[in-house]
C-alpha positions as CSV (number, residue, x, y, z in Angstrom):
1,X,104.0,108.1,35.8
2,X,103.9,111.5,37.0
3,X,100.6,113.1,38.1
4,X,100.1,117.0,36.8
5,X,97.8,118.9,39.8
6,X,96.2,122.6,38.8
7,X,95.8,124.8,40.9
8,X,92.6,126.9,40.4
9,X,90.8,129.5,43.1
10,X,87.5,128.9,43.3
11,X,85.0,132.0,42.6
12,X,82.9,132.6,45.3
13,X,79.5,131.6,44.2
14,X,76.5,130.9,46.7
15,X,76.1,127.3,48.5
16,X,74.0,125.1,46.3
17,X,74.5,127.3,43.3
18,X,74.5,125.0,40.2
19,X,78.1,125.0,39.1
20,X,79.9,125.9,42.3
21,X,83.5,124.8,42.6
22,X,84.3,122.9,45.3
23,X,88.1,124.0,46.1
24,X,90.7,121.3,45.1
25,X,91.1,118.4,47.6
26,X,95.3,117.8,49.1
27,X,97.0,114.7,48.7
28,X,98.6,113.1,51.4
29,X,101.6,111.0,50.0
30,X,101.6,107.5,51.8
31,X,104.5,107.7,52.8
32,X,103.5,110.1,55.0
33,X,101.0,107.8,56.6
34,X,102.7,104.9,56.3
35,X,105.5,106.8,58.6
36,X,103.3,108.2,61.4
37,X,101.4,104.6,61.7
38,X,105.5,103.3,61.8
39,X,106.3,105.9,64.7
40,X,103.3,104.5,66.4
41,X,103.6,101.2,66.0
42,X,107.5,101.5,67.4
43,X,106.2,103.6,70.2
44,X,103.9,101.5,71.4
45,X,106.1,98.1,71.1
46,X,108.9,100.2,72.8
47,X,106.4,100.8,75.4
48,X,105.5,96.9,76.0
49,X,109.3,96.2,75.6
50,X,109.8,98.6,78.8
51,X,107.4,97.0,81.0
52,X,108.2,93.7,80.1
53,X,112.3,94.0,81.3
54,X,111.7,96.0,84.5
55,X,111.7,93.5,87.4
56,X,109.5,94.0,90.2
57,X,110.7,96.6,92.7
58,X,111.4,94.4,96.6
59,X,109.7,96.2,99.6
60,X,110.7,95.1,103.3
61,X,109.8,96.6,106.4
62,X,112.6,97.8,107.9
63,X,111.0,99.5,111.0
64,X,108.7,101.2,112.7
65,X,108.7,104.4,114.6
66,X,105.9,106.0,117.2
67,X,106.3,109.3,116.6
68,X,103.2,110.5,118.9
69,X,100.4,108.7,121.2
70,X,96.3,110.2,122.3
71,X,93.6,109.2,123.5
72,X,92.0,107.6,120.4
73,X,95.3,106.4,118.6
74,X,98.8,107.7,117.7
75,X,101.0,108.3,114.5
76,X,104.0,106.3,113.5
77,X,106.7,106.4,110.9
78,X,106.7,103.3,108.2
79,X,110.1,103.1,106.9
80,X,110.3,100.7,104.4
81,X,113.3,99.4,101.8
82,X,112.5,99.7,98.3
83,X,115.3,97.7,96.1
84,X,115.7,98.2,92.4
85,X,116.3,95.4,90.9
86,X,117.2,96.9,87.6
87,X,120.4,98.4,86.1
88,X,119.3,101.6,85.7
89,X,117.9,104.5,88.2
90,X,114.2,104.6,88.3
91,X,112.3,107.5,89.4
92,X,109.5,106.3,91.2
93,X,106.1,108.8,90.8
94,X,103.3,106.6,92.6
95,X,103.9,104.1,95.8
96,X,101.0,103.1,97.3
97,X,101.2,100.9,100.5
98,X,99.3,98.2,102.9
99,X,101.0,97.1,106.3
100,X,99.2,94.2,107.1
101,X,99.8,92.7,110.4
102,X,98.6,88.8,110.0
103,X,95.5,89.9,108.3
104,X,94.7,92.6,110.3
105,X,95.2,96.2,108.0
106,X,97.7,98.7,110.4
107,X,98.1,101.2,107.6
108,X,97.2,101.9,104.3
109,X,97.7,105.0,101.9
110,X,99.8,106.5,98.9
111,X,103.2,108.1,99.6
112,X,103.3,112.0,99.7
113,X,106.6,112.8,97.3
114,X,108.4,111.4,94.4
115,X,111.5,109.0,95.2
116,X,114.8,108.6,93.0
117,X,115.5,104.4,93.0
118,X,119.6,104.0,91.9
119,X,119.9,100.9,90.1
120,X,120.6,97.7,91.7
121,X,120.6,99.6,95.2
122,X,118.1,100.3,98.0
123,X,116.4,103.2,98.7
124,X,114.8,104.2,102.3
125,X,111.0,105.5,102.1
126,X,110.0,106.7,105.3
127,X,105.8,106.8,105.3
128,X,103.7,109.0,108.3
129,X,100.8,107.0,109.3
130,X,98.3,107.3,111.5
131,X,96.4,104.7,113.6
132,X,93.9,103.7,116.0
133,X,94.3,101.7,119.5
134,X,91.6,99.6,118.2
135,X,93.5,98.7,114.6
136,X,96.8,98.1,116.1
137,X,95.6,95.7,119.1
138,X,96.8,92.2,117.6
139,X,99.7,93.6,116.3
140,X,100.7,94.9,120.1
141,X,99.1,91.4,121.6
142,X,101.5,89.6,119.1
143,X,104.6,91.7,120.1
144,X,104.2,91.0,123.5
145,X,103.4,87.5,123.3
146,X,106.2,86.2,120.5
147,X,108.7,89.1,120.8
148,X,107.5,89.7,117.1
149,X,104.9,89.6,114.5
150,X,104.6,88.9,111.0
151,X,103.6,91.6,108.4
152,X,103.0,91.8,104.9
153,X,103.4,95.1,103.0
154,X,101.6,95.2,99.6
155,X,101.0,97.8,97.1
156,X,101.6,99.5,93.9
157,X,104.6,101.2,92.7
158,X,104.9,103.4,89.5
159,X,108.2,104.4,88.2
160,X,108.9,107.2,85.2
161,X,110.5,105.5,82.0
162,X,111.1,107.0,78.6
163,X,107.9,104.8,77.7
164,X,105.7,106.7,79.7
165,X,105.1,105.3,83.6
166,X,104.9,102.1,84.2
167,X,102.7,100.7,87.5
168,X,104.1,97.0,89.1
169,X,102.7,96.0,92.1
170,X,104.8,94.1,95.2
171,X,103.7,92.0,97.9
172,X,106.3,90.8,100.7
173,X,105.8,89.2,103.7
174,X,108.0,88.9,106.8
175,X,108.5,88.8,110.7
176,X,109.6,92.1,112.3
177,X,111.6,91.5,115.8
178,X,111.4,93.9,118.5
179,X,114.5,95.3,119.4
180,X,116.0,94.8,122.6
């Protein structure tokens, strides 16, 4: 069955005028709709798919460097490992980081620039921090008392995907050795 539509142009006649033509209403075909709700439905189980496969990044401490000293507290480099566990190169867009020391918080804050992670490889992130004498006093006491101290590094990482960016958070704990 085939539908006829006429086309007519409405005469102009005054709102609430008795007899005044409405103009004529479009159809949308369904399959029209029926392909944009498709296209979003595949979009956003493409999008579940992504986050489901990507394995959770592996950050280690891998040192820690004083890069100056004052009277209230100093500033350090955090270099951490980041491992991609994946297959593919990840662009990572967000890291943010906590350097625990026991339980004691050293450091804490967001990375300042965007990192490229090769697949199946480890990438160096080198963090400035600042600190105070008063934050870093058990890690020091532990340092000179055991020859090393046990961190944990915990945050959130978010890496660029052709689903959109995808956030996984880490957590890794450890025991960092002074070197000798």
């Amino acid at each position: 069955m085939r539908l006829a539509r006429v086309e007519t142009t409405p005469t102009p006649v005054a709102k609430g005028t008795p007899g005044a033509r409405r103009p004529p209403r479009r159809i949308v075909p369904a399959f029209v709709v029926l392909g944009a709700l498709g296209v979003a439905m595949l979009g956003s189980a493409c999008a579940s798919l992504a986050r489901a496969a990507l394995r959770e990044p592996v950050v280690t401490l891998r040192n820690v460097q004083v890069t100056g000293l004052g009277l209230q507290g100093g500033s350090l480099n955090v270099v951490l490992g980041v491992y991609n566990p994946n297959n593919i190169s990840l662009r990572a867009v967000a890291l943010t980081y906590n350097v625990f020391v026991d339980s004691t918080r050293l450091a804490s804050g967001a990375a300042p620039t965007e990192y490229d992670l090769k697949g199946s490889d480890t990438t160096v992130v080198t963090l400035p921090v600042s600190f105070t004498y008063a934050g870093v006093g058990a890690a020091v006491q532990q340092m000179l008392n055991r020859g090393s101290v046990t961190y944990r590094v915990a945050g959130d990482i978010g890496v660029r995907t052709p689903a959109g960016t995808i956030t996984r958070p880490y957590n890794r704990t450890g025991t960092y050795a002074m070197r000798r």
